[in-house]
N, C-alpha and C positions, 0 to 999 in steps of 0.2 A: 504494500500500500504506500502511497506516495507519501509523501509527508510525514511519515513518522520516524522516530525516531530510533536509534539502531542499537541503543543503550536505555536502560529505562532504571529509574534512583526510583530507588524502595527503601523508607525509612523505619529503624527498629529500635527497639527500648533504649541502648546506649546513644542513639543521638545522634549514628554515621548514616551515612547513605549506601546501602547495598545496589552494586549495580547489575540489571540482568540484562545479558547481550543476546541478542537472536544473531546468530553465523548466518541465518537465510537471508537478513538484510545487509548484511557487510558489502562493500565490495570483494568480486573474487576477482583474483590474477586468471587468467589462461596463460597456461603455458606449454611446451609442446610435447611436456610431458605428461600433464592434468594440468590441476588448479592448488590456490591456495587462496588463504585466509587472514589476514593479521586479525585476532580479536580484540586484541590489549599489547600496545606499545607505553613502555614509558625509554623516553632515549636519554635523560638524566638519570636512571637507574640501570641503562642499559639490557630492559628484561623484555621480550617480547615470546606472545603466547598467540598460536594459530592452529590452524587446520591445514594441512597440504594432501591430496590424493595422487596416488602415481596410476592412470590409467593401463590398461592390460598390454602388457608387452613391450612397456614404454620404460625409462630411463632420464633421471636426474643428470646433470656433468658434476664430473668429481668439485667439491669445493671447499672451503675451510673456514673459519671463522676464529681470525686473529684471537680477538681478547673473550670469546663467550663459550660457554661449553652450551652442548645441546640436547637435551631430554627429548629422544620421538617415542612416544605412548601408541601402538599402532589400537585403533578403535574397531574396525571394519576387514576383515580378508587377512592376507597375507601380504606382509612386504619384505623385500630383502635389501641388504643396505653391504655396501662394500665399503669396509673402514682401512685405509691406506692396503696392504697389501689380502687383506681375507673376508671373507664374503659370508653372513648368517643372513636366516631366514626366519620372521619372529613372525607368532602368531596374534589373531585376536588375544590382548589382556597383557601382550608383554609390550618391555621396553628396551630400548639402549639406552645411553650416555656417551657422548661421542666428546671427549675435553678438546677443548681450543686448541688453534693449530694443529688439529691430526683430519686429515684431506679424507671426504668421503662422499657416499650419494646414495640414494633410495632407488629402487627399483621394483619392477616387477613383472616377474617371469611365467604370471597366469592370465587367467580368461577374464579375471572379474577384477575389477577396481578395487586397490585398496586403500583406508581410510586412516590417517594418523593426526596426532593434538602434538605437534610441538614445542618446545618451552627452550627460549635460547638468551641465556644469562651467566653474565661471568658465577664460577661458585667461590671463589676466592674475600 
């Protein structure tokens, strides 16, 4: 719906504002490998939280991320991820941890899209 709003402040007994985000109003990336999501950036804390899907048969480029380590929680399917030289395959419920500066990329090597929640922030 046009005009609303893609974060919605929900106030509770201590006084803060809880915020609820709907992913289906965000803007999505296309990319040429799926899509992705940023839900929650803060770039003075350097933390940013998304969604990325790697479509079927489709491939990430190797990359790295200087100063942030990176949490993919896979939500949906199977995804596989090649972290510098070795390659796993994690199911719906698992995760990795990929620490800063070690080159890597998602992929995936089936029929059905799969679904991951990223979290990419220094842990230092």
């Amino acid at each position: 719906m046009e005009g609303q709003s893609t974060h919605k402040k929900i106030s509770h007994a201590r006084g803060n504002d809880l915020k609820i985000i709907d992913s289906s109003k965000l803007n999505k990336t296309s990319e040429t490998w799926g899509s992705s999501v940023i839900m929650f950036e803060n770039k003075s804390s350097q933390v940013e939280i998304g969604l990325f899907s790697v479509d079927a048969r489709k491939s990430m480029a190797m990359h790295e991320h200087e100063d942030e380590d990176e949490l993919i929680f896979v939500l949906d399917g199977e995804a596989y991820f090649a972290v510098e030289e070795k390659e796993v395959k994690l199911g719906k419920g698992s995760a990795i941890l990929i620490p800063k500066q070690v080159q890597h990329r998602a992929f995936n090597n089936n029929e059905k899209t799969c679904l991951c929640l990223y979290i990419v922030s220094p842990l230092e």
